[in-house]
Structures are given as structure tokens and as C-alpha cells.
Backbone bond lengths (Angstrom), bond angles and torsions (degrees), N, CA, C in turn:
res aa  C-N    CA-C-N  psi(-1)  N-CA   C-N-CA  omega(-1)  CA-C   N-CA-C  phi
1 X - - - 1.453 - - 1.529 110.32 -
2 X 1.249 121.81 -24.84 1.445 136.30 -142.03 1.948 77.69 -87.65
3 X 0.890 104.23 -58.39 1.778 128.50 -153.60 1.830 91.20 -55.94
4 X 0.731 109.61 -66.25 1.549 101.89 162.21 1.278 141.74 -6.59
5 X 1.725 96.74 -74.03 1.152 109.75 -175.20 1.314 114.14 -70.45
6 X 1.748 109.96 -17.35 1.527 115.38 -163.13 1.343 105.60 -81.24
7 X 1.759 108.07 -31.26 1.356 99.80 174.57 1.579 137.89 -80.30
8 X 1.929 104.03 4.00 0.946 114.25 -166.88 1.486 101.14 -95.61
9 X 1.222 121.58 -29.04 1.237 154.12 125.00 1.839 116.22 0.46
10 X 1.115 119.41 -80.91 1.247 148.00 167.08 1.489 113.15 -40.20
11 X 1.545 114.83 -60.49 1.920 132.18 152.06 0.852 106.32 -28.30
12 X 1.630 127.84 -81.99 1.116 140.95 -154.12 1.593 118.49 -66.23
13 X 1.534 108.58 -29.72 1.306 112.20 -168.92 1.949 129.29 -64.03
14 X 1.778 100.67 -25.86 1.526 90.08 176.65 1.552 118.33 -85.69
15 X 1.256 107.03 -26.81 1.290 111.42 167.12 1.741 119.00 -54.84
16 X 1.577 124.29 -40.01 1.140 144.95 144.60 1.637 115.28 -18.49
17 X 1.057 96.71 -79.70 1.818 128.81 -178.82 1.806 91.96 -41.50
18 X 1.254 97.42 -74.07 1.430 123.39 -170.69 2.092 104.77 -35.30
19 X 1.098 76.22 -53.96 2.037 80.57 -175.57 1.547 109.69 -70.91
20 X 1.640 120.58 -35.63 0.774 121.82 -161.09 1.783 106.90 -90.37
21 X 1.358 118.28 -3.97 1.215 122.54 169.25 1.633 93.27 -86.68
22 X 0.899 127.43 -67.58 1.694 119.96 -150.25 1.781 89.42 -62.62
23 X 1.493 130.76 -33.83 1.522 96.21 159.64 1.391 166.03 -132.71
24 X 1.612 91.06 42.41 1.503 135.09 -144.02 1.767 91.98 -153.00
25 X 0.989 141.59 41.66 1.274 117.33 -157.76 1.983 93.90 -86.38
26 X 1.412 113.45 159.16 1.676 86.59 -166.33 1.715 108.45 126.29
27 X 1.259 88.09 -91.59 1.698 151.14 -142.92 1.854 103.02 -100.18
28 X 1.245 109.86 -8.60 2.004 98.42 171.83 1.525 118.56 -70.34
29 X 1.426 103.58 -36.97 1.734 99.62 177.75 2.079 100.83 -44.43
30 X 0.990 104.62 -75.41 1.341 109.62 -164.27 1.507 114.37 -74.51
31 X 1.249 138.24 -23.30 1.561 122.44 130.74 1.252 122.21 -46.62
32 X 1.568 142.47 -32.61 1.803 118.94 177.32 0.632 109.88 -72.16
33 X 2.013 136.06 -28.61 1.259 135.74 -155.93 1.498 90.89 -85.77
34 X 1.572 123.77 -32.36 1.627 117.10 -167.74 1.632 109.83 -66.21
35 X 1.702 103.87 -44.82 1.159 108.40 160.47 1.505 122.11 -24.32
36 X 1.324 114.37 -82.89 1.716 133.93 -162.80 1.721 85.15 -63.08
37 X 1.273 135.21 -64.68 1.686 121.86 -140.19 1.508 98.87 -89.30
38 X 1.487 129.40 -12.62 1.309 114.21 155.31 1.417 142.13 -29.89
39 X 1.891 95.40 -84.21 1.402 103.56 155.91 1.644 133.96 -56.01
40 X 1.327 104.52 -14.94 1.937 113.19 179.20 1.486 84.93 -71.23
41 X 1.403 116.29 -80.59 1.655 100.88 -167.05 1.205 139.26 -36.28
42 X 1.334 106.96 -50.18 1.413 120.49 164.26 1.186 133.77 -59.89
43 X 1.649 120.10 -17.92 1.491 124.98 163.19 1.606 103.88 -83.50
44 X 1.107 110.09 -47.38 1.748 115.77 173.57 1.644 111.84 -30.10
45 X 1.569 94.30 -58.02 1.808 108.90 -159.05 1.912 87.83 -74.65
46 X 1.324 118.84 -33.97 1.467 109.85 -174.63 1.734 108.40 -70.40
47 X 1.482 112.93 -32.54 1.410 123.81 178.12 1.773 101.90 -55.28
48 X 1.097 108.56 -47.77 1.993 109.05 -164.70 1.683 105.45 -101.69
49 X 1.612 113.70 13.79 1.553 122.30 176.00 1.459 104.89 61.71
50 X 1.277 125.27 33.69 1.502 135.06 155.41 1.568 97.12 93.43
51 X 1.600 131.73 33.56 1.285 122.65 165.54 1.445 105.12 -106.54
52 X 2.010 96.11 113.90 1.044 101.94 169.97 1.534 135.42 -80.24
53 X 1.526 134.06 27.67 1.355 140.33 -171.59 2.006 83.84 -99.06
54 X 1.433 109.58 -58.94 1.102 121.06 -177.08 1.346 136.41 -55.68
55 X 1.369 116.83 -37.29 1.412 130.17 138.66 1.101 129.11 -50.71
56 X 1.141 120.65 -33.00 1.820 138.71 -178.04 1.628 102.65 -49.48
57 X 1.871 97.65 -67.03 1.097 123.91 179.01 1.682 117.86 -54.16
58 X 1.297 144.46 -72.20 1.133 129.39 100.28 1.396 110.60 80.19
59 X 1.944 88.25 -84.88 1.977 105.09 -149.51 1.497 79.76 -119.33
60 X 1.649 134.21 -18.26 1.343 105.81 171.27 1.341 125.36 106.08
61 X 1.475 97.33 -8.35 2.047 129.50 172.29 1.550 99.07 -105.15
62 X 1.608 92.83 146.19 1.626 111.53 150.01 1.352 125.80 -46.58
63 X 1.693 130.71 141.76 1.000 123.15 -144.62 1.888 96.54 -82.45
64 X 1.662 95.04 -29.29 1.292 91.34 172.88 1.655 125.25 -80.49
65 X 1.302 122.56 9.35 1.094 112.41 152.68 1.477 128.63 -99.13
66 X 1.398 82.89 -3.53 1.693 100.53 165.18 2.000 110.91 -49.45
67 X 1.630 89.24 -68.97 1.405 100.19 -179.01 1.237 126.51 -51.86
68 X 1.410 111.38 -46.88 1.474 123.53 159.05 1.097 97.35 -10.88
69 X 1.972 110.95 -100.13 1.213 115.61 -154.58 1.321 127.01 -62.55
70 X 1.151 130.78 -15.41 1.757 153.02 -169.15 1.774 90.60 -68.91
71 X 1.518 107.62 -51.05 1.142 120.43 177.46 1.219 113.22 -53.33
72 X 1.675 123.38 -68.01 1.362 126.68 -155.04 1.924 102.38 -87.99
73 X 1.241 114.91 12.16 1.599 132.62 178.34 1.362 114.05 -125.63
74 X 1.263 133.59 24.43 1.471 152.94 -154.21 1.738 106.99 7.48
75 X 1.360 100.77 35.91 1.519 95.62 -160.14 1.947 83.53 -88.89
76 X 1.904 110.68 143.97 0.944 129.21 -161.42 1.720 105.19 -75.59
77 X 1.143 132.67 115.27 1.427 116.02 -179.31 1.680 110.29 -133.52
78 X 0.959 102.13 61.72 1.731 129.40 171.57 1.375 113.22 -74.54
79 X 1.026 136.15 144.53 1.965 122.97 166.60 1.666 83.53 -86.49
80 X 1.748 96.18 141.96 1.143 113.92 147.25 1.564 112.99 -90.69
81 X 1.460 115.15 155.35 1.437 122.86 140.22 1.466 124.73 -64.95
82 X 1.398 90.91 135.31 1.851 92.21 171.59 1.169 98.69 -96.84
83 X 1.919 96.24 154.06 1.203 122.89 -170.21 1.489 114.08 -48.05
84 X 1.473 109.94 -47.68 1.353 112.09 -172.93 1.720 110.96 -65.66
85 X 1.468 124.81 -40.28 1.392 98.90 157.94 1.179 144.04 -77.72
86 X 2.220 109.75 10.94 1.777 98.50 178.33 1.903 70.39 -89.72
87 X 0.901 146.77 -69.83 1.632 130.09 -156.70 1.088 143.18 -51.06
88 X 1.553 112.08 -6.37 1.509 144.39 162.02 1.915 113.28 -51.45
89 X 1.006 112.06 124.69 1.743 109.80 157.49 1.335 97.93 52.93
């Protein structure tokens, strides 16, 4: 499954490179990675309903570097409520 994605990965990447020099020039290492760990966190934190100990675990980081980056990636890392306890009682 892995092999896949890597090659889809691989396609995508000079064209990637390419945009991200003409406007970031410098600055692409740490824009692709912002790219990719944005949406990872944020599907992660949506996977465990916004518990970040559990997500942490998860992706394999400290929970506080969890926050860190959620922070410095404006990615939202709030606990939601699940549905079943706003419809409860």
C-alpha cells in the first residue's frame, strides 16, 4: 500500500519543488513538510475526536510536541465532543 503512495508522491514532487521555489525560494524544505504535516495532524486529531495524548501516540511524538506544531501550523487541536455525548441525557 505504502509503495503507492510513494510513487504518487515521487510524480507530484517536481512540479511541487518547482512552485515552491518561485515562491518560497530558501524556504521549500519547510513548506513541503508544512504541506504534508498539516493535513496528517488534523486528520489524526479528527481520527481520536481531537484527543491529543491519543494522536500523539498515533504519529509517534510527544503530546507536547504535538501542540507545538498544531500551534505553529494553525492546525485546530481542540477536543471535540462526540455526537453521542451532545445527544445523551
Amino acid at each position: 500500500m505504502g509503495a503507492g503512495f510513494a510513487e504518487l508522491i515521487a510524480q507530484a514532487l517536481p512540479r511541487l519543488v518547482e512552485e515552491l521555489v518561485a515562491s518560497r525560494p530558501g524556504g521549500v524544505h519547510h513548506a513541503a513538510l508544512a504541506l504534508l504535516e498539516r493535513p496528517l495532524l488534523a486528520h489524526v486529531l479528527d481520527l481520536t475526536g481531537g484527543n491529543q495524548l491519543r494522536a500523539a501516540r498515533i504519529l509517534g511524538v510527544n503530546r507536547n510536541t504535538l501542540r507545538k506544531r498544531c500551534r505553529e501550523l494553525d492546525v485546530p487541536s481542540t477536543r471535540r465532543r462526540r455526537w453521542s455525548a451532545v445527544t445523551a441525557g
